[in-house]
N, C-alpha and C positions, 0 to 999 in steps of 0.2 A: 485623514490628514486635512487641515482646515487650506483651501485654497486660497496663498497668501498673496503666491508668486507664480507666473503662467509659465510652464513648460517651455520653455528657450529650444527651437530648433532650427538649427543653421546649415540653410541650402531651401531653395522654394522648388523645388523640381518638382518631379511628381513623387519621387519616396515621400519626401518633408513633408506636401500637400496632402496625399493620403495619411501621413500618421497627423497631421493635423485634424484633418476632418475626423477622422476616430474618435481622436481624444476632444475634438470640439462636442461633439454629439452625444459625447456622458458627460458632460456639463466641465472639463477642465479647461480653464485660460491655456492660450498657446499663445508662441513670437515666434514666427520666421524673420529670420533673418537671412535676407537673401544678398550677396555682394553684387550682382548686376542690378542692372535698371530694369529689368522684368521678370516674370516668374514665368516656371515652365523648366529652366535647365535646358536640355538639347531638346526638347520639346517646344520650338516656338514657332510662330508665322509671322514675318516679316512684311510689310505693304507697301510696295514700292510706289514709287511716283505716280507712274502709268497704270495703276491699278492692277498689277499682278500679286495673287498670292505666294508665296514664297516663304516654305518651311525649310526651315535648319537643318538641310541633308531629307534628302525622299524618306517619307517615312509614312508609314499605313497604322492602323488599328486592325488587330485581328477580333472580331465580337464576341467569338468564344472562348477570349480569355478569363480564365475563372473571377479575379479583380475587375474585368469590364464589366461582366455579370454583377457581379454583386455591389460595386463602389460606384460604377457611373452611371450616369442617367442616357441612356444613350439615345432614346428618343428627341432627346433636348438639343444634342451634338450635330440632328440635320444630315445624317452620315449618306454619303455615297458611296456607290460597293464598285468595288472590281469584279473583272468575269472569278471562275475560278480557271487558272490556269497562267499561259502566257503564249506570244509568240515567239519564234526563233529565227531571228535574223541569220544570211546566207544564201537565201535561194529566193526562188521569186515564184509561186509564190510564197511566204512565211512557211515555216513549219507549225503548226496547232498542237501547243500540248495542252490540254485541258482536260479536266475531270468528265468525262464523260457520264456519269452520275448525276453532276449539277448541269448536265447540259445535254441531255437524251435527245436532243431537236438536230443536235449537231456531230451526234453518230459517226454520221458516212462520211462527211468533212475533217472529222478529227483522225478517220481510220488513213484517210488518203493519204493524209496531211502528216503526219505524229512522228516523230522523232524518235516513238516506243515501236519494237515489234510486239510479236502475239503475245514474246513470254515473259517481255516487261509490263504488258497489259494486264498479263495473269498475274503476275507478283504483287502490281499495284495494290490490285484490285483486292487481293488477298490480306495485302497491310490493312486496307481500308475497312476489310472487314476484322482485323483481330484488333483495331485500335478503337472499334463502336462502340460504343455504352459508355455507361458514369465509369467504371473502375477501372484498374493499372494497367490490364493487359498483358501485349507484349513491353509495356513501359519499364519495366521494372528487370529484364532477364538479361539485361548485356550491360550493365554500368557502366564499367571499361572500354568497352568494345568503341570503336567508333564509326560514324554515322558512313564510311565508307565501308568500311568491315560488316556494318548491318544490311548496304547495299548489297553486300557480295553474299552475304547468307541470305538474302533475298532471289538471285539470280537474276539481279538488275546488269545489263549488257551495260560496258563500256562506252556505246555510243549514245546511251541514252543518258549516263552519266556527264562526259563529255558535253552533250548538247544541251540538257537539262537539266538537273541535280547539281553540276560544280555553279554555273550563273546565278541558278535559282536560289538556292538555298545559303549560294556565297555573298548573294543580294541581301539575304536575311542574317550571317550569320559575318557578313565582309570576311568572307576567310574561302576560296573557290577549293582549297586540296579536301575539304569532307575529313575534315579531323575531329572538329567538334563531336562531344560526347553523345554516344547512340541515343540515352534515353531523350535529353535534348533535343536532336533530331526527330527524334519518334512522335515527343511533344506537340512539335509548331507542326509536324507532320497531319497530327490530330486536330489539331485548332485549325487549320486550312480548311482538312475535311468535313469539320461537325460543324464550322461558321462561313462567315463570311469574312473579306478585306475590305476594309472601307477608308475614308478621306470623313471629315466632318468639311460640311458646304463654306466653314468659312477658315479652313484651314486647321491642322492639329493644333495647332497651339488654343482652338479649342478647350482641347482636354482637360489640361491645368486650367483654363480661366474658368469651365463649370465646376469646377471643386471648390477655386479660390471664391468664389462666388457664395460658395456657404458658410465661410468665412466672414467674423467682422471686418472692416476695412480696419483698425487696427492692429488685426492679426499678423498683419506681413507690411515687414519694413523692406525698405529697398536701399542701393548702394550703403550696406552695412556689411564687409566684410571683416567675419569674425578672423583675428590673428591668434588667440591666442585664447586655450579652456584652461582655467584656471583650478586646480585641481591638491589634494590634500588627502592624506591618508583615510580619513574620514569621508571623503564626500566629492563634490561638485562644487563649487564656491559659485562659478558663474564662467562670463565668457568677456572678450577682450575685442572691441571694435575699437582701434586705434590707440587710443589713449582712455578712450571710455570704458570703463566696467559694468558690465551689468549682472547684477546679482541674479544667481541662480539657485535650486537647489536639485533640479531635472535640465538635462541634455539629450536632446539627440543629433546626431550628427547627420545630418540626411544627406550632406556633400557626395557626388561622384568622390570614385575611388582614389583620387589622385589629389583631387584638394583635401579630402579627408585624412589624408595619409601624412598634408604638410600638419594638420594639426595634430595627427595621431600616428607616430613615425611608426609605432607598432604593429599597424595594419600589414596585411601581407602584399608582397609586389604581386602581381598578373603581367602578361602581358597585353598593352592596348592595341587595339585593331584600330587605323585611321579612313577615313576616305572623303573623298574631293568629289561633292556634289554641284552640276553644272545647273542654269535655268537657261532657257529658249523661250523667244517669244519668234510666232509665225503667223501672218495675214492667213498660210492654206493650213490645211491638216495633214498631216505628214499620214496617217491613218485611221482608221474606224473603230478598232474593238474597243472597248473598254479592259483593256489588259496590256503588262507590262511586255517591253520585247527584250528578248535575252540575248546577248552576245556568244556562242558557244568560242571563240577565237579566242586561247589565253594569253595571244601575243597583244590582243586589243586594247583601247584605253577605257572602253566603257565596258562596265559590267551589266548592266542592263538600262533602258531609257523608259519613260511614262509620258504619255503624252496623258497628261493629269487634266484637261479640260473634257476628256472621251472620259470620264468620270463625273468630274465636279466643275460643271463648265461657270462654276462663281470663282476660279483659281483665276481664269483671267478677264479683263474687259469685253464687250460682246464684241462677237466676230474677230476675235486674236484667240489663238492656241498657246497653250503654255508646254512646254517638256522639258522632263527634267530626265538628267543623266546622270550618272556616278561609276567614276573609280576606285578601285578598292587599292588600300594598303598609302603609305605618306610621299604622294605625288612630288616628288622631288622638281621639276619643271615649272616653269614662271605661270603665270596665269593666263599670257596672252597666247603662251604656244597649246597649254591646257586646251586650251576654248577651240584653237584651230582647230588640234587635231579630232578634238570629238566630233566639232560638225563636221570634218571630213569623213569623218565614221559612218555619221548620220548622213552623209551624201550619199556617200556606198551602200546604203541598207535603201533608203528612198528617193535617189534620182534626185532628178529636176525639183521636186517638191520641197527639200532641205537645203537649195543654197540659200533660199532669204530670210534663214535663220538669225533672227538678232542678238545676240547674247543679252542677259539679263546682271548674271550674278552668278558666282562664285563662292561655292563656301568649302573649306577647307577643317575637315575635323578630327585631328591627329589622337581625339580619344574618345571617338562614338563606342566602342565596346570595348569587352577587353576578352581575351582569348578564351573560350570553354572545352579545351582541351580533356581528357582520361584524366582525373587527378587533382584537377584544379578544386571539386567542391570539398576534398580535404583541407583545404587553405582556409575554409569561410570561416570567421568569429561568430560568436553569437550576440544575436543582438543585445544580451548583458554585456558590459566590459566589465573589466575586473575595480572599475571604481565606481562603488556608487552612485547610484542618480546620472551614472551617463551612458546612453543607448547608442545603437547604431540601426539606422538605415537605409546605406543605401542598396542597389541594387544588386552589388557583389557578396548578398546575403543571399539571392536566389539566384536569378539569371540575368544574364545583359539584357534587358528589354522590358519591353512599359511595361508586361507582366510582373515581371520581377522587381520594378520599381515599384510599382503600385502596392504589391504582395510583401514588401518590404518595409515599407511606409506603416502598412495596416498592422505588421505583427511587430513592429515595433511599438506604434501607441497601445495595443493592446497588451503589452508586456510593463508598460508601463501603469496602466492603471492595474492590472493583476498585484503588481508590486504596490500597490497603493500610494503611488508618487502625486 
């Protein structure tokens, strides 16, 4: 098909961007068309005044995501890692739960310290080895089942769940009851164990700009919110920014699922998972690892904190600490009582060192994921719609996560040029 008309895809996130770069890199024209003034989607970093870096809600890069491997450059990203593990706020000192694996130095410290008894140790450790190598494993033998259900066929103790698995994983998945679907869990379970966590040195929003970067400057328009895909028994006609049309005869939709759904009411509902991510600026360091702390308390407001410059100390100006904190689920509370009670949190876990806590920023994000309950991946479309020349991808074709956006993005431009669009 002679390239007349460049591939229209609306939403610059990172699906859009990945199916972008695909399709840029066998030689197809693309337009994003992004309705904000920046690309990225929840993937951004903000630069405040004072030189802090500030991403849209805590958010990591796991390296052994199969799309990091193969789409991003990540040499180029600057990435700073986290320990593997975390601490557990309650006692003084911290409890240590970490991979003992990636951290044999730290042995006797972690034994004293650990949250896990012997026969959580043994279970781990057990997962850790039937989830090694390239292939499925145990990924594939509980679909249904859920990631609590896989704890308990595990013989993972209640207190270990309680202390570490509902924070940790609720951090990952904003959802602390361990409903999310087993293999899911098994997943990022895998991706912890066979990579690393990392930060890029000048914040994720990163991510999106080395993709956008292989891009012509052309290729992504900005404040262009599409209202309206214009569409015909036949085909794709094109898409609707205001009053404007722009001809098309290829779509893809890369929007989250909730703007996608105003243009395409037929998509399936989910449910969204929200949460309210805090920043901190500190003259002292509230602490030394390079690891998150976990709140095991479910009466608490923080689900877990990062003091992100024990990482990537370009997050904030020399000699200031930055931390960031999060809530899970849609913080119904003002902003100002938000901020008290957290650094009150943060007082009680580190003394004297967290009252000169500054606040920085507030972000509130009522539709970071949406729920991966038993059941839900009978809901997915495929990235075909039933009209011609218009694709789908966002990330509720795989998983809530940069995995799944990225993974989404890719097999959508490649479905598109298979189709010879």
């Amino acid at each position: 098909m002679e390239d007349t008309q460049p591939v229209i895809i609306i939403g610059a996130g990172l699906a859009g961007l990945a199916a972008a770069v695909t399709l840029h890199e066998k030689g197809r024209r693309v337009l994003l068309l992004e309705a904000s003034d920046g690309i990225g989607g929840r993937v951004r970093t903000d630069h405040s005044e004072d030189g802090f870096l500030l991403d849209r809600g805590f958010q990591v890069l796991f390296t052994s995501y199969p799309t990091a491997q193969d789409l991003l450059d990540l040499p180029r990203l600057n990435l700073h890692y986290f320990g593997s593990g975390a601490l557990v706020a309650g006692s003084q000192p911290m409890e240590l739960a970490i991979d003992p694996f990636a951290h044999p130095d730290r042995i006797g410290d972690f034994l004293r310290r650990s949250p896990f008894d012997l026969y959580d140790i043994a279970a781990l450790a057990r997962l850790k080895v039937g989830l090694a190598g390239p292939g499925p494993h145990l990924l594939t033998h509980a679909v249904e089942r859920t990631a609590s259900e896989e704890l308990t066929a595990l013989g993972v103790s209640e207190r270990a769940r309680d202390r570490f698995f509902r924070p940790f994983f609720g951090g990952i998945f904003l959802d602390r009851s361990l409903q999310v679907r087993a293999p899911w869990f098994l997943f990022v379970f895998k991706m912890l164990s066979d990579g690393r966590t990392a930060v890029p040195a000048t914040g994720m929003g990163a991510i999106p700009n080395e993709l956008a970067q292989r891009l012509p400057l052309s290729a992504i328009r900005l404040h262009a919110p599409v209202t309206r895909i214009e569409r015909s028994s036949t085909g794709v006609q094109g898409v609707w920014i205001g009053d404007e049309c722009v001809t098309a005869s290829t779509v893809i939709v890369a929007a989250d699922l909730w703007r996608a759904r105003e243009l395409l009411p037929e998509l399936p509902v989910v449910h969204p998972l929200g949460c309210t991510t805090m920043y901190f600026a500190s003259d002292t360091s509230l602490y030394d690892e390079p690891l998150i702390v976990l709140n095991p308390d479910q009466h608490g407001l923080i689900n877990e904190a990062a003091q992100l410059t024990n990482v990537a100390p370009e997050y904030a100006p020399p000699g200031q600490h930055l931390i960031s904190c999060t809530a899970l689920g849609q913080n119904q509370h003002d902003d100002e009582t938000v901020i008290k009670v957290a650094k009150d949190e943060l007082v009680s876990w580190f003394g004297a060192r967290a009252k000169g806590l500054r606040p920085l920023r507030l972000y509130r994000l009522p539709h970071a994921q949406f729920a991966q309950t038993p059941g839900w991946r009978s809901l997915r479309p495929s990235a075909r719609s039933a009209t011609p020349g218009l694709y789908l991808a966002g990330e509720y074709l795989q998983s809530s996560s940069i995995n799944g956006a990225l993974y989404a993005g890719i097999a959508a431009g490649r479905v598109v040029l298979a189709d010879g669009r």
